[in-house]
MOPAC internal coordinates of N, CA, C and O (Angstrom, degrees):
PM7 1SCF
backbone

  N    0.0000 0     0.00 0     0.00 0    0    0    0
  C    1.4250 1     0.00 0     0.00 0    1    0    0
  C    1.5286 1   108.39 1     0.00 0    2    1    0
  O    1.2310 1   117.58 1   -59.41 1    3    2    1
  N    1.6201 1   122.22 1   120.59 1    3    2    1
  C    1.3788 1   114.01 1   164.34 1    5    3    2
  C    1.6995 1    89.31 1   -86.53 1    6    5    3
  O    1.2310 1   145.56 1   -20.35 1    7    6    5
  N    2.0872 1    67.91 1   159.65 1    7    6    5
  C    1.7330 1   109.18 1   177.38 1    9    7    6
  C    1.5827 1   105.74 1  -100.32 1   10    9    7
  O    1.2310 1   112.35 1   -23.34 1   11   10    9
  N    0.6354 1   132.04 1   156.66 1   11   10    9
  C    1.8524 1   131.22 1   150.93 1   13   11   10
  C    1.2589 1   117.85 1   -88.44 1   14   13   11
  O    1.2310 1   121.36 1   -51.98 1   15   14   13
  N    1.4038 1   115.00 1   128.02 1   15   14   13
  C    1.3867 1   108.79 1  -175.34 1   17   15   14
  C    1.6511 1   109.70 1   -71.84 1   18   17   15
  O    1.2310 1   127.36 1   -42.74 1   19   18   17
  N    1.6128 1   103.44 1   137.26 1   19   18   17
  C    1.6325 1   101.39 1  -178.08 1   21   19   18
  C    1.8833 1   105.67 1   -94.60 1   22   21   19
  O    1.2310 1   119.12 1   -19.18 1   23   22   21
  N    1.6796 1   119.28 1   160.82 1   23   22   21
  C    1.1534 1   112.76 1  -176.10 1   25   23   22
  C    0.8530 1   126.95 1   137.87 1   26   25   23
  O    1.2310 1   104.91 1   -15.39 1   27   26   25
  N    1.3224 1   145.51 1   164.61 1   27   26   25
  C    1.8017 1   126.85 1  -150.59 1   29   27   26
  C    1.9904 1    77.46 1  -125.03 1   30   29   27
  O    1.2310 1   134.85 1   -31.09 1   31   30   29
  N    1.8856 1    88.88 1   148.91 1   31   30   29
  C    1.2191 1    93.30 1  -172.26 1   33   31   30
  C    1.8037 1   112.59 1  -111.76 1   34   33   31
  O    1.2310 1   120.91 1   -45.29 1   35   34   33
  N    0.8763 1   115.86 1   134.71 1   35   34   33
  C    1.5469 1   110.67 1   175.88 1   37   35   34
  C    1.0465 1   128.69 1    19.64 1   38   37   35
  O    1.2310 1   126.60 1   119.95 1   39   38   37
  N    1.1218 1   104.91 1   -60.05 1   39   38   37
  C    1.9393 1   107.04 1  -172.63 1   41   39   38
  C    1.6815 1    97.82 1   -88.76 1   42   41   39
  O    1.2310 1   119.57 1   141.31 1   43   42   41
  N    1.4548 1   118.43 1   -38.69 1   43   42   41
  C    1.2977 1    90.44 1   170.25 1   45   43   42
  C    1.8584 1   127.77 1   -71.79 1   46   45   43
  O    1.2310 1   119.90 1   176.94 1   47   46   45
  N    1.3326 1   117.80 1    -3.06 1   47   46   45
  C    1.1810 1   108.39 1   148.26 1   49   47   46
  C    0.9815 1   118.62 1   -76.90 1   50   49   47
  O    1.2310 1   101.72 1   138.58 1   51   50   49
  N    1.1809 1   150.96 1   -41.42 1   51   50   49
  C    1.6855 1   157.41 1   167.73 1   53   51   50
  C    1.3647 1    95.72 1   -35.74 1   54   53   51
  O    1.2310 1   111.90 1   114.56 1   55   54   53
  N    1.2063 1   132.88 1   -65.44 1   55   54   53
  C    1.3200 1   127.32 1  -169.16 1   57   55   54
  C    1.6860 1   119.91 1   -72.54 1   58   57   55
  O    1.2310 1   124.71 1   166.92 1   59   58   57
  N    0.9938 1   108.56 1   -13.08 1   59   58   57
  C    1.6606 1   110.02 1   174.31 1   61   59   58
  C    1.3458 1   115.35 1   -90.74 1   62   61   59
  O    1.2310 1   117.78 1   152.73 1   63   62   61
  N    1.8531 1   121.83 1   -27.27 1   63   62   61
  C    0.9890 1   105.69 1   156.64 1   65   63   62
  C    1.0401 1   152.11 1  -114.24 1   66   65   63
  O    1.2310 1   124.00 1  -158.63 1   67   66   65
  N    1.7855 1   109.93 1    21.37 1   67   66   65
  C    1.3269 1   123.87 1   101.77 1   69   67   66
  C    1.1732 1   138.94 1    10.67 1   70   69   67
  O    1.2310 1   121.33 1   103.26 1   71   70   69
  N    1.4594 1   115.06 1   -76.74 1   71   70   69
  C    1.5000 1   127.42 1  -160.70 1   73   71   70
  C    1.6353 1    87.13 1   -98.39 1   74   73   71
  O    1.2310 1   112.75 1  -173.94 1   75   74   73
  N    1.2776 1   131.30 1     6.06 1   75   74   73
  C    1.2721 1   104.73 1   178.46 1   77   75   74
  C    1.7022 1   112.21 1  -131.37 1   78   77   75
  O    1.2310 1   136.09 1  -170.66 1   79   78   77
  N    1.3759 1    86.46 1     9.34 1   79   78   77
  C    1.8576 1    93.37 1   166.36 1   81   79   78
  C    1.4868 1    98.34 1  -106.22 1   82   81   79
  O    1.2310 1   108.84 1   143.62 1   83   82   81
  N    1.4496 1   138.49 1   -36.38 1   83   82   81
  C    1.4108 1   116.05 1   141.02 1   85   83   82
  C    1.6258 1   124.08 1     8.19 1   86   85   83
  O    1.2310 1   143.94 1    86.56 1   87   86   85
  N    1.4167 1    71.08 1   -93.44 1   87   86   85
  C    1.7616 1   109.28 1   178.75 1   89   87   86
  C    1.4150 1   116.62 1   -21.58 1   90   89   87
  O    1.2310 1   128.29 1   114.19 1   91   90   89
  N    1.4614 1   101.65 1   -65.81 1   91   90   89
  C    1.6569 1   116.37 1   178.70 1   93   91   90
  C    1.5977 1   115.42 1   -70.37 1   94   93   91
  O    1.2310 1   124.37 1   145.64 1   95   94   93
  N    1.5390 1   109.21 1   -34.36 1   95   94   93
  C    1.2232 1   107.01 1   168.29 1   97   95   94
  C    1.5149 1   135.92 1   -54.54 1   98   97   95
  O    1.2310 1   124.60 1   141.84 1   99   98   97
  N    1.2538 1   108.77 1   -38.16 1   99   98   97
  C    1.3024 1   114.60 1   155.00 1  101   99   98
  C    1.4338 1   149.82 1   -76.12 1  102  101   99
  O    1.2310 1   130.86 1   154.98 1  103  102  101
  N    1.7258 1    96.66 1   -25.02 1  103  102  101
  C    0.9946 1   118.91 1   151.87 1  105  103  102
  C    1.4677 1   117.50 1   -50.40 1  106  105  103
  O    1.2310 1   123.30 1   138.90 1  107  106  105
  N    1.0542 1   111.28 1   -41.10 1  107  106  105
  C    1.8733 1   103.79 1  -167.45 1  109  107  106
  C    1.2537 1    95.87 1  -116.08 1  110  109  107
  O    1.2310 1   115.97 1  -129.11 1  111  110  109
  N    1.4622 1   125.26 1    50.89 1  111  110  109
  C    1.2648 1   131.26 1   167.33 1  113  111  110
  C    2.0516 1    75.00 1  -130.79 1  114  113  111
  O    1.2310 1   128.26 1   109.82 1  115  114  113
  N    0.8758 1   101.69 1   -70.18 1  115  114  113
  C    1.9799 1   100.44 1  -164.58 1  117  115  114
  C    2.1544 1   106.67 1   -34.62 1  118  117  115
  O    1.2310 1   137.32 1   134.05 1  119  118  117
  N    1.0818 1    84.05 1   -45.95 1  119  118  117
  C    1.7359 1    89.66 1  -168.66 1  121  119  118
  C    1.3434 1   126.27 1   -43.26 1  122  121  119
  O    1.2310 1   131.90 1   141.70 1  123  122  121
  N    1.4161 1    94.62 1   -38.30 1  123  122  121
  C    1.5007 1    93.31 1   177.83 1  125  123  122
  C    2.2316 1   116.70 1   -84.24 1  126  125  123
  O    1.2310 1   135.14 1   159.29 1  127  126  125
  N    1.1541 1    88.32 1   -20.71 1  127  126  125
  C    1.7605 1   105.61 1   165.44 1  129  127  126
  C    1.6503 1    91.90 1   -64.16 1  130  129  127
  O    1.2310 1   109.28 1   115.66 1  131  130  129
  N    1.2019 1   137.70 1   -64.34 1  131  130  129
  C    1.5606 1   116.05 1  -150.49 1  133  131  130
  C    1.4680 1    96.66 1   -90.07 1  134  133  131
  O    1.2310 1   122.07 1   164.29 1  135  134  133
  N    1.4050 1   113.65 1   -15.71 1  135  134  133
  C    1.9705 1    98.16 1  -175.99 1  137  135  134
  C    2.1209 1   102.47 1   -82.00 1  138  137  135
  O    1.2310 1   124.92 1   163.37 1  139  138  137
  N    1.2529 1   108.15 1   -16.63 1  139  138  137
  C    1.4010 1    90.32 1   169.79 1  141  139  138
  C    1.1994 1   134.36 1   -97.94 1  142  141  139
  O    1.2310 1   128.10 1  -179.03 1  143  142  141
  N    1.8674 1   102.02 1     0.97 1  143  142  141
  C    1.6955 1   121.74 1   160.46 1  145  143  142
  C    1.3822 1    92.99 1   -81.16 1  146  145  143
  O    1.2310 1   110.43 1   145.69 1  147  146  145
  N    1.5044 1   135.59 1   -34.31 1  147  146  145
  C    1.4717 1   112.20 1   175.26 1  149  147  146
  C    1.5157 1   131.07 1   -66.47 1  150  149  147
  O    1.2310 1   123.41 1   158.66 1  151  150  149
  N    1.9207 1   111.07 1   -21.34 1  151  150  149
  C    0.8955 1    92.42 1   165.01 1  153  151  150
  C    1.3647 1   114.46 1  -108.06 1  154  153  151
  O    1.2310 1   108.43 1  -119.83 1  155  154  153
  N    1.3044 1   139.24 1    60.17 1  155  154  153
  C    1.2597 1   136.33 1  -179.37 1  157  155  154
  C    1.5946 1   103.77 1  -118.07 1  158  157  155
  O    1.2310 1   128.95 1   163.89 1  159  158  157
  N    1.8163 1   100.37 1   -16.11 1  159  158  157
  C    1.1315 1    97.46 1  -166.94 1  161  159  158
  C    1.7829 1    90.51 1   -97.97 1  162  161  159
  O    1.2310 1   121.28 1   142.26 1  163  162  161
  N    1.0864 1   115.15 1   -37.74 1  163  162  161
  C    1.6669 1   111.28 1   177.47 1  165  163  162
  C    1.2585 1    98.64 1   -38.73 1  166  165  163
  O    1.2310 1   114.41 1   114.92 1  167  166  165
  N    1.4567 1   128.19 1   -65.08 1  167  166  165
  C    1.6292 1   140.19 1  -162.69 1  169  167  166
  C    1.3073 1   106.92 1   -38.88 1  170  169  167
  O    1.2310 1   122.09 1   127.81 1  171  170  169
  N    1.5780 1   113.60 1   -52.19 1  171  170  169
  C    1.3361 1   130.28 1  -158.83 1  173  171  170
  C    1.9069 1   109.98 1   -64.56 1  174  173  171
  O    1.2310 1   125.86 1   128.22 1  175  174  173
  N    1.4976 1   106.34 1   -51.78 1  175  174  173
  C    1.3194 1   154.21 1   125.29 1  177  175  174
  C    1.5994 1   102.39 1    17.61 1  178  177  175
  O    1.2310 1   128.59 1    95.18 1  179  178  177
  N    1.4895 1   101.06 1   -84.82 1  179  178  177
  C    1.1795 1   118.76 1  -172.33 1  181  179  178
  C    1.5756 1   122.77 1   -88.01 1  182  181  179
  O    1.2310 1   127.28 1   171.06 1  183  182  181
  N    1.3251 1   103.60 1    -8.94 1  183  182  181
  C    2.2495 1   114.93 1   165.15 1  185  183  182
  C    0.9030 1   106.56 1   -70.65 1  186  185  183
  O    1.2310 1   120.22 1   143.30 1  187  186  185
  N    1.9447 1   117.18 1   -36.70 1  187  186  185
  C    1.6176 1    99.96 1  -147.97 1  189  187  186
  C    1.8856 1   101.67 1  -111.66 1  190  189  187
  O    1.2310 1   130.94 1  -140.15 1  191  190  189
  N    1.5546 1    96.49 1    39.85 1  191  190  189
  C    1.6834 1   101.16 1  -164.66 1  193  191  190
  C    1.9118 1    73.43 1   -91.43 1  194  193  191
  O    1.2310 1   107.76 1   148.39 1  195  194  193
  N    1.2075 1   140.44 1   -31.61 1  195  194  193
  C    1.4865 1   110.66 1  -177.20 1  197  195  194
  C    2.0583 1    89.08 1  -122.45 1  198  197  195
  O    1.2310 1   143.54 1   -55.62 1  199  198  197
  N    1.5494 1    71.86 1   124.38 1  199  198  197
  C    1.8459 1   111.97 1   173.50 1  201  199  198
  C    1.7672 1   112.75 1   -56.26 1  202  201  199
  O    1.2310 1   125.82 1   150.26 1  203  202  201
  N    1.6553 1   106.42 1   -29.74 1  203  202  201
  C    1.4078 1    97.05 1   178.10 1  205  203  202
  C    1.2939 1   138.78 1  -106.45 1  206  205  203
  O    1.2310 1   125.61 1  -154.95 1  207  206  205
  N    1.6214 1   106.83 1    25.05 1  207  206  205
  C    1.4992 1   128.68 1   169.19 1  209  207  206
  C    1.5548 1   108.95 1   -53.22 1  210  209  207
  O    1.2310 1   134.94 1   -29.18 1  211  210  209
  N    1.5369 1    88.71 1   150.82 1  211  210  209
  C    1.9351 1    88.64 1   164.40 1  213  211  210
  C    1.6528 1   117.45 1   -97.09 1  214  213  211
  O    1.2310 1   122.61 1    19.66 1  215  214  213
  N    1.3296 1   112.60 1  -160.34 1  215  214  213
  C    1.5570 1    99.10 1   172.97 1  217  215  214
  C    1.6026 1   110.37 1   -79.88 1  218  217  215
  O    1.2310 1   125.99 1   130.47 1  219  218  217
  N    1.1133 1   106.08 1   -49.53 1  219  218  217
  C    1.5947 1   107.94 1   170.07 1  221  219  218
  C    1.3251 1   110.87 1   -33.06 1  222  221  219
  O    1.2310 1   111.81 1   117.04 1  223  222  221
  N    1.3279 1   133.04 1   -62.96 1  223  222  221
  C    1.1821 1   122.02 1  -149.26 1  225  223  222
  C    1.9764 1   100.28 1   -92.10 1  226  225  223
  O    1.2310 1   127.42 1   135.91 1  227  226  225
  N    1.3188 1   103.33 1   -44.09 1  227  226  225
  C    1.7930 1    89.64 1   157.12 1  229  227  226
  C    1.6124 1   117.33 1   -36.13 1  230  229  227
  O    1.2310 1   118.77 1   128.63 1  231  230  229
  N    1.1804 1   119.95 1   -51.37 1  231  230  229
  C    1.3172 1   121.34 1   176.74 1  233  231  230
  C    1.7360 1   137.01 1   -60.92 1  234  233  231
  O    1.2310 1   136.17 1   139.85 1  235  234  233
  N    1.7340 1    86.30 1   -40.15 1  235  234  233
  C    1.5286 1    72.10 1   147.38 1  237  235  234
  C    1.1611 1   158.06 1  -124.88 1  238  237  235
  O    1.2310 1   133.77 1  -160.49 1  239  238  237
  N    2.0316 1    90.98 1    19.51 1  239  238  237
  C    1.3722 1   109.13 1   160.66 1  241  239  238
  C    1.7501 1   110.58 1   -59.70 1  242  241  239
  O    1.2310 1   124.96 1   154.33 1  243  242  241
  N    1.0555 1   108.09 1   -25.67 1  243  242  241
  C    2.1132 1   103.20 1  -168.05 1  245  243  242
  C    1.6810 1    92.76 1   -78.25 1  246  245  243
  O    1.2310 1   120.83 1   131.01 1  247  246  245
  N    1.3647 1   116.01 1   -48.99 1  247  246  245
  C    1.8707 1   102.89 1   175.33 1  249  247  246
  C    1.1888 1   122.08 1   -68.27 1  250  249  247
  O    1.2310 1   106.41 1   165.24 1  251  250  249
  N    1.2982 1   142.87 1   -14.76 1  251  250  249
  C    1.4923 1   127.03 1   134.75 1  253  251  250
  C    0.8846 1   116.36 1   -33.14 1  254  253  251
  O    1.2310 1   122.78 1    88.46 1  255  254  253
  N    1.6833 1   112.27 1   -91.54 1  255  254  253
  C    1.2102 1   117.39 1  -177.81 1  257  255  254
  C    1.6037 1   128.68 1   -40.05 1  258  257  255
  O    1.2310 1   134.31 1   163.61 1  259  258  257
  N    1.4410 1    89.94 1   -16.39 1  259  258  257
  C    1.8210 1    74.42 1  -170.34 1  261  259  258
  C    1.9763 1   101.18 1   -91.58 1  262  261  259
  O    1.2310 1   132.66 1   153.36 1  263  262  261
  N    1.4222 1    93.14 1   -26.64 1  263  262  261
  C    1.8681 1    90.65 1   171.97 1  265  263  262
  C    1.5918 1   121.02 1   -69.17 1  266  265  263
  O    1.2310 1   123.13 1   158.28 1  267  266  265
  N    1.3792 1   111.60 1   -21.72 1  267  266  265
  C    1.8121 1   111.61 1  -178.28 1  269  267  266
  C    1.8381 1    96.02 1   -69.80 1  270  269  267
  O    1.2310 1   128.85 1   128.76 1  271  270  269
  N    1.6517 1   100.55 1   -51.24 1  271  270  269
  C    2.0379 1   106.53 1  -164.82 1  273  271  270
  C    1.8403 1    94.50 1   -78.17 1  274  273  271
  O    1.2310 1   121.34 1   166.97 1  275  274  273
  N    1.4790 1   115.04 1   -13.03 1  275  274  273
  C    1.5859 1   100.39 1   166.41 1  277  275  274
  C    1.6505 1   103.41 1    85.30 1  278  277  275
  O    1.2310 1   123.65 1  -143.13 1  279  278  277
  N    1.2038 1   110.61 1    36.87 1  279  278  277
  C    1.8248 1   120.63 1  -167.35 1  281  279  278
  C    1.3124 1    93.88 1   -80.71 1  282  281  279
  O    1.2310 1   112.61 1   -46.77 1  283  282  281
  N    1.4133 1   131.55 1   133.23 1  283  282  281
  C    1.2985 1   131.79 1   176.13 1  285  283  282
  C    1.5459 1   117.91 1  -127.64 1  286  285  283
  O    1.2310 1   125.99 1   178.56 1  287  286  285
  N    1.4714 1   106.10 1    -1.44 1  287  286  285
  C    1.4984 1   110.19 1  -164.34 1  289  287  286
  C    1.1581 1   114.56 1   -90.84 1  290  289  287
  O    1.2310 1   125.29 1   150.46 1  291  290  289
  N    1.3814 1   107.45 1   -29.54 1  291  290  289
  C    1.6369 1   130.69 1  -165.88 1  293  291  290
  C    1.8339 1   107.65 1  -123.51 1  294  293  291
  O    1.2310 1   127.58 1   -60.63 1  295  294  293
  N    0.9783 1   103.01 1   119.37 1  295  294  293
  C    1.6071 1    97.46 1   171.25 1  297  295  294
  C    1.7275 1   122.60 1  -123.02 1  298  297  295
  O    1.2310 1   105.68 1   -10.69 1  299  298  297
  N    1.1431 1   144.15 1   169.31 1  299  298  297
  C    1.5284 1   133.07 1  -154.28 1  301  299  298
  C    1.3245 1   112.95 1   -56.93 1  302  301  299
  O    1.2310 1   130.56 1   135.27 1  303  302  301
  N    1.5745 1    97.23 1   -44.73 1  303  302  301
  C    1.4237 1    96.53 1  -172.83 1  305  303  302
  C    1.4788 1   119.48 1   -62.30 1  306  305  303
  O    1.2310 1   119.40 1   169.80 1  307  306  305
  N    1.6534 1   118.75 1   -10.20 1  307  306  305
  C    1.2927 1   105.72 1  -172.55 1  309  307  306
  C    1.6189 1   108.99 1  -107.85 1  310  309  307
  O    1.2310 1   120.93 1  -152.31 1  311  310  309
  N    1.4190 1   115.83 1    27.69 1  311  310  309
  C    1.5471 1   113.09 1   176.10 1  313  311  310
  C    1.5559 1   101.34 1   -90.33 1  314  313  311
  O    1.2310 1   133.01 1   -17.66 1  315  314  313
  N    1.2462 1    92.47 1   162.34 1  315  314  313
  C    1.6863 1    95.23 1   171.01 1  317  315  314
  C    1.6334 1   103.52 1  -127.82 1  318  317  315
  O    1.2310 1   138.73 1   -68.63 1  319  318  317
  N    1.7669 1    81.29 1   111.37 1  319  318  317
  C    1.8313 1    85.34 1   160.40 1  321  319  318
  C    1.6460 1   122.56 1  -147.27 1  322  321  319
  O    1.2310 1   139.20 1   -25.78 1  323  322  321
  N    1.5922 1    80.37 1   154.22 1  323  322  321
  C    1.6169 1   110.28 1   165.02 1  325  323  322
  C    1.1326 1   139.78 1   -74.25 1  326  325  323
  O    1.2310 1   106.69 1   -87.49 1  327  326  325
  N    1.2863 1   142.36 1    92.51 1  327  326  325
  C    1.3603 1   113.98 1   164.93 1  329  327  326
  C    1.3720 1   108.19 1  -123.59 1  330  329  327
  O    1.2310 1   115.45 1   -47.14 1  331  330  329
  N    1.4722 1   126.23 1   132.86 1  331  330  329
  C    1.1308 1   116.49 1   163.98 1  333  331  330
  C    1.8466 1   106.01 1  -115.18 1  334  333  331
  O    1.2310 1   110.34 1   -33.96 1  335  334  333
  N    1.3964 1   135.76 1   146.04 1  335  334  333
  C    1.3181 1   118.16 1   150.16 1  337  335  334
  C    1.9296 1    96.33 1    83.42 1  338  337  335
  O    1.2310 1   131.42 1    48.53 1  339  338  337
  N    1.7736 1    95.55 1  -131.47 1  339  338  337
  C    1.7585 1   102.61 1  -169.13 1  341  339  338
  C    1.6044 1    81.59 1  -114.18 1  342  341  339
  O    1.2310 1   111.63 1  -116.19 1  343  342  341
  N    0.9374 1   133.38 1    63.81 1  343  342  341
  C    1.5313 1   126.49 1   179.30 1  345  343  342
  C    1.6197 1   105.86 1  -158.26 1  346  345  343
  O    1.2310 1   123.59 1   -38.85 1  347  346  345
  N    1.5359 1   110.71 1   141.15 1  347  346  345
  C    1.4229 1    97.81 1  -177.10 1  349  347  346
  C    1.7671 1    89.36 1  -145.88 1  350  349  347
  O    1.2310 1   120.31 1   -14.79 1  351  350  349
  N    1.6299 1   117.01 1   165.21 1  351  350  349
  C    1.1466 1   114.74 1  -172.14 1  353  351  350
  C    1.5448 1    91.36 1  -136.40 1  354  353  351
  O    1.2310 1   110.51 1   -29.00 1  355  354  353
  N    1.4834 1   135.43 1   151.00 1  355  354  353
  C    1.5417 1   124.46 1  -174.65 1  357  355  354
  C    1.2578 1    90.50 1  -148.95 1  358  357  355
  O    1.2310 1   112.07 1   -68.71 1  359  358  357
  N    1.6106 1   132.57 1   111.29 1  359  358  357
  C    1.7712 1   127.95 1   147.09 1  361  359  358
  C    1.3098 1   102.90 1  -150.32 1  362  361  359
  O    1.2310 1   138.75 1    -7.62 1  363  362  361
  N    1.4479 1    81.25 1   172.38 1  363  362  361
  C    1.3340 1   119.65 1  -163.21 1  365  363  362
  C    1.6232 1   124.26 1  -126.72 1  366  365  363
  O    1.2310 1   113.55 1   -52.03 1  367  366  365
  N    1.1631 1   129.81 1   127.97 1  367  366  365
  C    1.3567 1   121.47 1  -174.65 1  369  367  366
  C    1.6623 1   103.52 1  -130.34 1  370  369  367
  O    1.2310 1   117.54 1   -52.37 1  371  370  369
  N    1.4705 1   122.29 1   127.63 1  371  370  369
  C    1.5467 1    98.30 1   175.41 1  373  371  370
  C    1.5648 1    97.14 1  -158.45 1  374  373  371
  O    1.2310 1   119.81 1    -3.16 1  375  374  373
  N    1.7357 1   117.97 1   176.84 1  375  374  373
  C    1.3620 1    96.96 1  -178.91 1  377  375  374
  C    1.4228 1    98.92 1  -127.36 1  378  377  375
  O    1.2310 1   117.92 1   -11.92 1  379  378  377
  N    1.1402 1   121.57 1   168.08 1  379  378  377
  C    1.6363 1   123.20 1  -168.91 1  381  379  378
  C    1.5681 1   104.60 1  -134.00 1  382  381  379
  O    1.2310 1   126.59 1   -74.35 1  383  382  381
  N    1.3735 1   104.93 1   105.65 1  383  382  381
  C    1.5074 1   113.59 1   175.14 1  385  383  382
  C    1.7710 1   108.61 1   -77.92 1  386  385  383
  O    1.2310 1   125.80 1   -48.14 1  387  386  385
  N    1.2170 1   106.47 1   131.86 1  387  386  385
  C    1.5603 1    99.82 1   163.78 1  389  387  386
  C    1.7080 1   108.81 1  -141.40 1  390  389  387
  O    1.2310 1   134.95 1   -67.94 1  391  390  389
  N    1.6923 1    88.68 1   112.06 1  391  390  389
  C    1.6550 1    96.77 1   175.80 1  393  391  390
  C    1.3132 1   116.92 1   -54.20 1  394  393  391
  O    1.2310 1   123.41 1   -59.35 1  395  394  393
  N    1.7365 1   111.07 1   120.65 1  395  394  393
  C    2.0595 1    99.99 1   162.42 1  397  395  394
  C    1.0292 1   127.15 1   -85.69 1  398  397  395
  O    1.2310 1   126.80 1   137.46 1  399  398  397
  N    0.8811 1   104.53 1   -42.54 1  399  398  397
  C    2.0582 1   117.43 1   154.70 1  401  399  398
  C    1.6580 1   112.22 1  -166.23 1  402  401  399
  O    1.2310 1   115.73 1    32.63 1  403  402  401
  N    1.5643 1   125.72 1  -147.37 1  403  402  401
  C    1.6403 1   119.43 1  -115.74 1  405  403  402
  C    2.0137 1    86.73 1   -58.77 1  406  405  403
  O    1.2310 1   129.18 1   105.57 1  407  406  405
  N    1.4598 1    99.91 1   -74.43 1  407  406  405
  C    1.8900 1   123.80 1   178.16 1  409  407  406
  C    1.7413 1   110.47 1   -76.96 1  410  409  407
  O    1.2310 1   122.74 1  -138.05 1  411  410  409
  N    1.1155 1   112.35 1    41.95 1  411  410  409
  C    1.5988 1   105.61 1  -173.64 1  413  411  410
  C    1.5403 1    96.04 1  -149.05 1  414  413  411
  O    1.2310 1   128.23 1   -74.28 1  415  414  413
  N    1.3119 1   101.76 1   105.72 1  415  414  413
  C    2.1728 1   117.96 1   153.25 1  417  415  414
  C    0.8256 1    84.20 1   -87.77 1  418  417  415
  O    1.2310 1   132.66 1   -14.19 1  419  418  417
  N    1.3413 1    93.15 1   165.81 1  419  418  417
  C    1.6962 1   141.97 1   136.29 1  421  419  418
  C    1.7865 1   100.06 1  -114.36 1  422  421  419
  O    1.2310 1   123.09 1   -47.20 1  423  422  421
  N    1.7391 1   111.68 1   132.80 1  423  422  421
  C    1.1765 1   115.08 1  -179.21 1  425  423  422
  C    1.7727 1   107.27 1  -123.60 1  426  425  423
  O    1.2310 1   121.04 1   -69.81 1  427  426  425
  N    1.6587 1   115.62 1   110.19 1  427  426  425
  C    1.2602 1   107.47 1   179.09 1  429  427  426
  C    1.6165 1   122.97 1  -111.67 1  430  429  427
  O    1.2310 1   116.49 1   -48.72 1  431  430  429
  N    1.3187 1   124.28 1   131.28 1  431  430  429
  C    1.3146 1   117.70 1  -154.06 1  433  431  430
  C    1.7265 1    95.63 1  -122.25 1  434  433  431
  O    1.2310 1   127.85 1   -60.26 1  435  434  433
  N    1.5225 1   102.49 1   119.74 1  435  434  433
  C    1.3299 1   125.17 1  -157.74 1  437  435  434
  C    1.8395 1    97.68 1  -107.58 1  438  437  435
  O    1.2310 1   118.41 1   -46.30 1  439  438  437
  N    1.2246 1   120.63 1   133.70 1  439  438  437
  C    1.4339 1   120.00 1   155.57 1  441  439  438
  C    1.6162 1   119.48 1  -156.33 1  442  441  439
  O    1.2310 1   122.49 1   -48.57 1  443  442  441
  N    1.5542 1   112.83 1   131.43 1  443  442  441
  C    1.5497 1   113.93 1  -153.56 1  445  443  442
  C    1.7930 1    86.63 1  -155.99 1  446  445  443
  O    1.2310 1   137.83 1   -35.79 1  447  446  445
  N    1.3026 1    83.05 1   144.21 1  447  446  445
  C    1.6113 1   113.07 1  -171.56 1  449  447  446
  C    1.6409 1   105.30 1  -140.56 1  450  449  447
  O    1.2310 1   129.16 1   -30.20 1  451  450  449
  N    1.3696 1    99.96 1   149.80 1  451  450  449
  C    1.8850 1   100.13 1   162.52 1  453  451  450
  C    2.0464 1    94.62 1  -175.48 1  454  453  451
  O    1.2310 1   135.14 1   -35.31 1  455  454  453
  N    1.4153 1    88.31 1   144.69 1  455  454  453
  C    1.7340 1    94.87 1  -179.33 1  457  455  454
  C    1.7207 1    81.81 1   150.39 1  458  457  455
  O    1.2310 1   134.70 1     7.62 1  459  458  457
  N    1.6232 1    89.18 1  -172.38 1  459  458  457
  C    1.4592 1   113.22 1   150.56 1  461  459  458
  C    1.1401 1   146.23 1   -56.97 1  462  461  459
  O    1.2310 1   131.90 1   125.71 1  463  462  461
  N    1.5266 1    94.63 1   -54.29 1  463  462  461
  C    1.4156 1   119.45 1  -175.49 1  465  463  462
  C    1.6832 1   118.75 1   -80.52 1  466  465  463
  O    1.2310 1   114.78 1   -63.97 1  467  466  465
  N    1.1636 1   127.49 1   116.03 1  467  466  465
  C    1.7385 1   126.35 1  -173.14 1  469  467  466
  C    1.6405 1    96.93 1   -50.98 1  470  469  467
  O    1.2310 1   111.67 1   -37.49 1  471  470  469
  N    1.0533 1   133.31 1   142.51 1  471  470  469
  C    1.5205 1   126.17 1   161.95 1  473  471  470
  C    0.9713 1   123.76 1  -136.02 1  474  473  471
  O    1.2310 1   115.85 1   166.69 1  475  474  473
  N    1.4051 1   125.49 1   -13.31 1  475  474  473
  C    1.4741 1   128.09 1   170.06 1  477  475  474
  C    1.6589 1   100.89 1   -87.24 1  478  477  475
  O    1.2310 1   107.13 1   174.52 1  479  478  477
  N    1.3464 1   141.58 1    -5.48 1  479  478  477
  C    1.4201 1   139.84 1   173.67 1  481  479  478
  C    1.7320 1   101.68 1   -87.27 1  482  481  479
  O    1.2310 1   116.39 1   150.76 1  483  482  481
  N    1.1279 1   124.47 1   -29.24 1  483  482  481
  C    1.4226 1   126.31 1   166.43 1  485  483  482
  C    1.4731 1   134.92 1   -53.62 1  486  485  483
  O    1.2310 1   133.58 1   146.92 1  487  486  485
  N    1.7756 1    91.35 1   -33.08 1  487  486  485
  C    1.6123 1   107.84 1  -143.31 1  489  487  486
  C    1.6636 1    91.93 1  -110.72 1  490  489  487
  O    1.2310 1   118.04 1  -162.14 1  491  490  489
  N    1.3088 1   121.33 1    17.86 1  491  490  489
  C    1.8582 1   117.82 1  -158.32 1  493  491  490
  C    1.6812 1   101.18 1   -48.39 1  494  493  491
  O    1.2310 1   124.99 1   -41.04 1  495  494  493
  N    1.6342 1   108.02 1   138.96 1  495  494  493
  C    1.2313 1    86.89 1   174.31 1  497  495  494
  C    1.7306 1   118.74 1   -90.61 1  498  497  495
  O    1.2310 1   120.10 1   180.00 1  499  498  497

């Protein structure tokens, strides 16, 4: 009695790792897009821990901070803030293109708020 040999054949390994350097390729193209929305949001996070800043000085607490953590996506002029009184409102909305190659984005659309004050419900674009 023949058996058939069982087992993935050449090209179907060829093709899986293929599809899985893809995979990683993009993967380690995305990572660094969400770790500098992670720290944009720490930044944000950490301005609006005192309520009685002005806009100025919210503003240039985030360009410090954003030149020590190396923030490049977002810069002062594009936060939106509030403060009126003992209340302050701090966000941000922006989008992050990342080329994969020649005709191929990736388009990611980021928006983050923290304070009192709502500020991305103010600001609709």
């Amino acid at each position: 009695m023949k058996r058939s040999q069982g087992g993935f054949s050449f090209l179907v390994l060829l093709a899986f790792a293929m599809l899985a350097a893809v995979v990683l390729f993009v993967v380690l193209k995305v990572v660094p897009v969400y770790t500098e929305y992670g720290a944009i949001k720490r930044t944000i996070d950490d301005i609006v821990v005192d309520q009685e800043q002005t806009e100025h000085e919210v503003r240039r607490a985030y360009e410090n901070n954003a030149i020590v953590q190396d923030i490049k996506a977002v810069k002062r002029d594009q936060l939106l803030v509030i403060s009126s009184g003992n209340k302050l409102g701090v966000g941000v909305r922006y989008d992050a293109d990342l080329p994969v190659m020649k005709d191929i984005k990736l388009v990611f659309h980021f928006e983050y708020q923290a304070g009192n004050i709502p500020v991305l419900q103010e600001q609709q674009q």
